[in-house]
N, C-alpha and C positions, 0 to 999 in steps of 0.2 A: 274939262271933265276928267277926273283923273278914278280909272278903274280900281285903282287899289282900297278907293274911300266906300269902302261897300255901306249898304244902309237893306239889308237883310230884313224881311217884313213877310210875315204867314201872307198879308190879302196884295202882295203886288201884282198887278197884271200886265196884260200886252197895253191896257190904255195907260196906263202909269208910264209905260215906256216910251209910249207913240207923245206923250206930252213935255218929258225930256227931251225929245229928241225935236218934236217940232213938226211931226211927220202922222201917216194914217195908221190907225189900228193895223187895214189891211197890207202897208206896207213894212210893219214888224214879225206882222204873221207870214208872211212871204219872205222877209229874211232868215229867220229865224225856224221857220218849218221845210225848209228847201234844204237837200244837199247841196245844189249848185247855184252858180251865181244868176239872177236875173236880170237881162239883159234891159228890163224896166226901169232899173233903180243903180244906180252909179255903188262905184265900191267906195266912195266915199263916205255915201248915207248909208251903207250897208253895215261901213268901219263903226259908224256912229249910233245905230242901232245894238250893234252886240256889245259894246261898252257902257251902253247904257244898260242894256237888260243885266250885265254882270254887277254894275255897281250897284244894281237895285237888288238882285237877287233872283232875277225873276227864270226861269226855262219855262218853256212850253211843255204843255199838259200830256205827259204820253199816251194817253187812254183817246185824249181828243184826238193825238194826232194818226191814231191806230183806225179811230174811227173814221177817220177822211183817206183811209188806206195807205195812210205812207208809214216809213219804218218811225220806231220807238227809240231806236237807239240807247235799248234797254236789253240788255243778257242776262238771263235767267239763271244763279249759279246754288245750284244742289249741293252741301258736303255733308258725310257719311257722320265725318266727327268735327266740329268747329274747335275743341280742345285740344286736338291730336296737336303734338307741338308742329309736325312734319307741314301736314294742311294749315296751317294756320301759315308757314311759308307760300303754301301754293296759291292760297286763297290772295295774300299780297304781291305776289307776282302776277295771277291773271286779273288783278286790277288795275296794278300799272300797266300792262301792256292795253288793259282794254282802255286806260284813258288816254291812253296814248294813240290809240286811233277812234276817237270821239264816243268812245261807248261809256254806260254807266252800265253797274250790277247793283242788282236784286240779288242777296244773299238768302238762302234757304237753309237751317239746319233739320235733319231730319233725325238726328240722334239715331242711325242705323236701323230706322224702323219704316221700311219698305212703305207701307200705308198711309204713313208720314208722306214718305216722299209722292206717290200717287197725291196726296191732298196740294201737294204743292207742284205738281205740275201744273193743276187745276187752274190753282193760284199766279202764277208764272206763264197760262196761257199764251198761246199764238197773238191774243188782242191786245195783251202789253208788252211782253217780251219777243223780241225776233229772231233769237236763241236761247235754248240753252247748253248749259256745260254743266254733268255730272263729275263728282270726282270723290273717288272709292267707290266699293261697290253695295251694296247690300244685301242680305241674305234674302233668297228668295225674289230678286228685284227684276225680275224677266218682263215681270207684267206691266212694272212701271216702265220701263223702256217701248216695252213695247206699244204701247198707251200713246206714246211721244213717236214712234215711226208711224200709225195705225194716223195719226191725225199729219205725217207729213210736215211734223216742225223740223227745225236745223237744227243739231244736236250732236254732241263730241261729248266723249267719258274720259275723262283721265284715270289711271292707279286701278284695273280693275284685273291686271292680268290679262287673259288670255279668252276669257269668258265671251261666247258668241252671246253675244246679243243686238245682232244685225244694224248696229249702229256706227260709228268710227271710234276707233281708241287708240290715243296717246299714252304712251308706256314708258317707263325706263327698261333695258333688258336688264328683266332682273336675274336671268341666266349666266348672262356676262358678267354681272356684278356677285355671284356666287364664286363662279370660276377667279374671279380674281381673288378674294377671298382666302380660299382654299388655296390655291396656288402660295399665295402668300405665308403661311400657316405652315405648308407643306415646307417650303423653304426654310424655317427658320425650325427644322427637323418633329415639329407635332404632328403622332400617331394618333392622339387619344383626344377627340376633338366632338365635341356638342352641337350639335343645332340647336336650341329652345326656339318651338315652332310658337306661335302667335292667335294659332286658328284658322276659320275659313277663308275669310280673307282670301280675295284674287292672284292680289301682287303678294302677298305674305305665303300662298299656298302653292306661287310659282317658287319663290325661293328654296321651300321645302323639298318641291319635288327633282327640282334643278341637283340641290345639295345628295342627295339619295341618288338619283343616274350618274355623279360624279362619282358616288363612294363605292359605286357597281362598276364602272368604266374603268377605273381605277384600282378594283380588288383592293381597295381596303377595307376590310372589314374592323378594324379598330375603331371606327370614325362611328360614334353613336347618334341617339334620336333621342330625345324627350321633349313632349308637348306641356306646354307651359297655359293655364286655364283663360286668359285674355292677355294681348299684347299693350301691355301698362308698366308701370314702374315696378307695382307691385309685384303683377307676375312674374316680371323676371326676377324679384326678390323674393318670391313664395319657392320659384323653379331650380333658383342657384340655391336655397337650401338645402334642396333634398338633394341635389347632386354633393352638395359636400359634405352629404351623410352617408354617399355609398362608400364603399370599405376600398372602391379603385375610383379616385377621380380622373375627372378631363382634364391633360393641361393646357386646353385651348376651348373657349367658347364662343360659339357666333349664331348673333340674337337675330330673328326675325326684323328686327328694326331697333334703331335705338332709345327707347324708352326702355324697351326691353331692358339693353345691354346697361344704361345707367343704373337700373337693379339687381341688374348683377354683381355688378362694379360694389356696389353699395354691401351686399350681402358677404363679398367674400373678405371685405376692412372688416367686417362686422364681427366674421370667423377668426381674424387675426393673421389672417395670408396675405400676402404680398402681390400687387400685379404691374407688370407682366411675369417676376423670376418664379411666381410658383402656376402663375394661371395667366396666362392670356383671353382678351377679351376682345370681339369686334361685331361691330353692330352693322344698321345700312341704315342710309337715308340723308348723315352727315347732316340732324337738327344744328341750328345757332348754339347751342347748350355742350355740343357734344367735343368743343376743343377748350370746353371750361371744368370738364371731367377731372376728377382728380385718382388717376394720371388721366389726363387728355384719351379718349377715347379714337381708336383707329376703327375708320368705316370708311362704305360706300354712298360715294356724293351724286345721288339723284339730282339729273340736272334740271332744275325747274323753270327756271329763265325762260332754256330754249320746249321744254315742254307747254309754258304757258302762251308762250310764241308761238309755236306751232299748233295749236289746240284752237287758238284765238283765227289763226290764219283759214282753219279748214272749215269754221264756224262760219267767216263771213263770206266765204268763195258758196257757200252756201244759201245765204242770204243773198247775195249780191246778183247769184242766177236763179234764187228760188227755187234751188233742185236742192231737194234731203239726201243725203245719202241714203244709197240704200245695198243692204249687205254689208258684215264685217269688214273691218278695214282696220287692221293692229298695224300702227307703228312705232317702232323703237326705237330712240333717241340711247348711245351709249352712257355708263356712267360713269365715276372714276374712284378707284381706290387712292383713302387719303391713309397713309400711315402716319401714326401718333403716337401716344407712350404705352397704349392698352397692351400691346402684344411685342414679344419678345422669341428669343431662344425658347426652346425646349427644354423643363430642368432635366437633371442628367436623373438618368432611370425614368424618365417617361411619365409613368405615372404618380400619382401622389397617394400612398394611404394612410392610414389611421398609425 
């Protein structure tokens, strides 16, 4: 029998299996629905059961096995934006890790629309899923969370910031990743230095307020603000417009995240300037896209690996003792500043005008 030769069929079931193999219905249901090994049935017929179910196609029913009270070995995964380039990394990291200790996901998109996501918790209940993972947050999303602590399921948020919603959360410090930033910027003699904020946004709204307590700790008052209307390509190409229609520009910008920063990159080739000698650029988040920038875009690398790692880990310690957490629980994994071609020296005279 060789597993590789799969033969993949909508109507295979446990008899299909138990007649490959030679063996009972109830002895595939028993290997196959068990965590551990039964001391009934040898690991040889056990070996030969799950080679058969894989060649055939076959897993057992989660709903059935939810109903006989045992786990689903299904995770329940919420995201805010499925298109976000950022998420669409996270969302493939907390899959690898989840099949990598025997879980599958249920993906839910909620297109940032709170109501949404209440419909799918519904949907993603305690009786097929054994967790879930949120990840971003949503406006107004208190009730949905809370919905999911009130029923005592297992539940971890990624990317929301700092926002109490008495659950556990996985974070990059997005503080530290400012700090670096600006330090960097600072070094390379930029006064005249931009935020383009993103919005409400958790993790986008910690960066803002991080960047502003630095520019106060710091007495520089050179160091501007402009809020840019959603954190997209566009906006940060609608956003680097208008900055390089005031009569005193920045010669440093740093995007909420890098979607942003790729439209800005964009808008200021558009203008006929140069980056980094007349503007520098830096984003956060360090997307796949973001060292194919032309120049190569310098940012901050959210570390998702060990965020999916650790998210997955607090999920099943959860599961595994049947206690939810309860009460806020922010943890922060560091990030790191990757320098690229976006940013440069300071031009000489600082500022750039008309």
């Amino acid at each position: 029998m060789n597993p590789k030769n799969k033969t993949f069929s909508l109507k295979v079931t446990s008899k299909d299996v138990a007649a490959l193999v030679g063996v009972s219905q109830s002895t595939v249901s028993r290997v196959l629905n068990t965590s551990s090994e039964s001391g009934f049935i040898s690991k040889e017929t056990a070996d030969r059961v799950r080679a058969a179910a894989e060649q055939l196609g076959y897993s057992p029913n989660p709903i059935a096995r939810a109903l006989r009270g045992e786990k689903t070995n299904l995770i329940g995964l919420v995201v805010r934006e499925i298109s976000d380039p950022f998420f669409a990394g996270l969302i493939e990291a907390i899959s690898f890790e989840a099949k990598a200790r025997g879980l599958n996901v249920v993906l839910g998109h909620v297109h940032g629309d709170p109501y949404e996501g209440l419909k799918l918790t519904h949907v993603l209940d305690s009786r097929q899923c054994d967790g879930m993972v949120f990840v971003g947050d949503l406006r107004d999303d208190q009730g949905v969370l809370q919905t999911v602590v009130r029923e005592k399921r297992p539940v971890v948020t990624l990317c929301r910031g700092k926002r109490d919603a008495n659950v556990p959360v996985v974070n990059c410090d997005n503080s530290a990743g400012v700090r670096m930033i600006l330090e960097h910027l600072l070094s390379n003699q930029h006064k005249y230095i931009t935020f383009v904020d993103g919005g409400w946004f958790g993790d986008i709204r910690e960066r803002r307020d991080s960047f502003l307590a630095y520019k106060q700790q710091h007495g520089l008052d050179a160091l501007n603000w402009i809020q840019a209307e959603e954190n997209s390509f566009g906006g940060g190409y609608r956003v680097m417009q208008n900055l390089l229609s005031l009569s005193q520009r920045p010669t440093a910008v740093m995007a909420a995240d890098d979607a942003m920063a790729i439209g800005i990159i964009k808008a200021i080739h558009d203008a006929g300037l140069r980056i980094p000698q007349d503007i520098s650029v830096v984003g956060f988040d360090d997307i796949p896209i973001a060292q194919y920038t032309y120049p190569s875009l310098t940012t901050v690398r959210q570390p998702i690996e060990k965020m999916a790692k650790r998210s997955l880990e607090i999920l099943i310690d959860q599961i595994s003792h049947n206690t939810p957490e309860t009460g806020t629980m922010v943890e922060l994994l560091m990030p790191e500043l990757v320098i690229r071609e976006s940013s440069g020296t300071a031009p000489q005279g600082q500022e750039l005008n008309h």
